[in-house]
C-alpha positions in Angstrom: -15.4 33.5 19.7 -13.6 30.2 20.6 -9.9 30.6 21.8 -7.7 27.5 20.8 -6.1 26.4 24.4 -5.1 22.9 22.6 -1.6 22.2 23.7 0.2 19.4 22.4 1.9 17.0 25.0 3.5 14.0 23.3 4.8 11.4 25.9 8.7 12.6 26.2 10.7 9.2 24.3 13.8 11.5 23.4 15.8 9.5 25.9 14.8 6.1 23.6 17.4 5.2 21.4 16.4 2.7 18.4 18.3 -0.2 18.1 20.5 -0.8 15.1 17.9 -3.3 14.5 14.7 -1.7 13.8 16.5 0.7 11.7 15.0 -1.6 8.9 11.4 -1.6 10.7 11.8 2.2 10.6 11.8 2.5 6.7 8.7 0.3 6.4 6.7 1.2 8.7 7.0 5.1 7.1 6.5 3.5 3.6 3.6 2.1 5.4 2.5 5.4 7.0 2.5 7.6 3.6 0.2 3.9 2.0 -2.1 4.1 4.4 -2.3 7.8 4.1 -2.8 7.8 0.5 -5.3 5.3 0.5 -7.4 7.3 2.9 -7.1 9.8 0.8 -8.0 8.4 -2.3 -11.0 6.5 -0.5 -12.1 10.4 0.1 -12.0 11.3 -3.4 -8.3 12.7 -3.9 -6.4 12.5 -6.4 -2.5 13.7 -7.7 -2.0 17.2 -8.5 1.3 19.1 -9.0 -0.3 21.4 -6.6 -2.0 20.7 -3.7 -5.9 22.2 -4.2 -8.4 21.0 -1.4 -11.2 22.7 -3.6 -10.6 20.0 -6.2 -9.2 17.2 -3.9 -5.8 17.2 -5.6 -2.3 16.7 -3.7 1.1 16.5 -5.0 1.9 13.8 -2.6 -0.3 10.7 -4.0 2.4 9.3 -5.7 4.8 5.8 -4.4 6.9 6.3 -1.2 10.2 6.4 -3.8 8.7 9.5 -5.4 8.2 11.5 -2.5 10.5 14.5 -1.9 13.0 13.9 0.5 11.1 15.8 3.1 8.5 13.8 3.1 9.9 11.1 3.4 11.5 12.3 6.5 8.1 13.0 8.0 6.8 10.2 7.4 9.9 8.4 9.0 9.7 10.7 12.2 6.1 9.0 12.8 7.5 5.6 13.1 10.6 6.3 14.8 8.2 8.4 17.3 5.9 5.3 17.1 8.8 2.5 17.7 10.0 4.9 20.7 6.9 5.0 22.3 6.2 1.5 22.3 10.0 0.6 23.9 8.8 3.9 26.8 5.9 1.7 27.2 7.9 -1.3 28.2 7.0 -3.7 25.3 9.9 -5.2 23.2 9.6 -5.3 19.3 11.5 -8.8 17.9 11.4 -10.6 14.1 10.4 -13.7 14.1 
């Protein structure tokens, strides 16, 4: 029997705080995150259910960024504000164009 000794260690970015301005960036780039994760999961054969079933490959969550329950939509924005914070920890600066 295999024991599970995995233990997550994230890069610590709670002392970067976003900018007013990529507040904006942080909303697309999560309506980017749950698009690319739908298309993957489409590309594998998903498709919407009200229920999520991974016997027949349905999930409640294939559905546009706007219908998303709000807790969704909240993980998906943690990923890029996590994202945008490690990039600034990693010295590199984020500017528009």
């Amino acid at each position: 029997m295999t024991t599970n000794k995995y233990r997550p260690a994230p890069t610590d970015t709670s002392g970067i705080v976003l900018p007013e301005a990529l507040q904006e960036l942080t909303e697309q780039m999560a309506r980017n995150v749950h698009e690319v994760w739908a298309q993957t999961r489409i590309a594998q054969g998903w498709s919407y259910g009200p229920e999520r079933n991974d016997a027949t490959k349905k999930h409640p969550c294939l559905v546009s960024y706007d219908e998303l329950p709000e807790a969704e939509r909240e993980y998906d924005r943690n990923t890029a504000v996590e994202t945008i914070r490690l990039i600034l920890k990693l010295g590199f600066k984020i500017e528009r164009e």
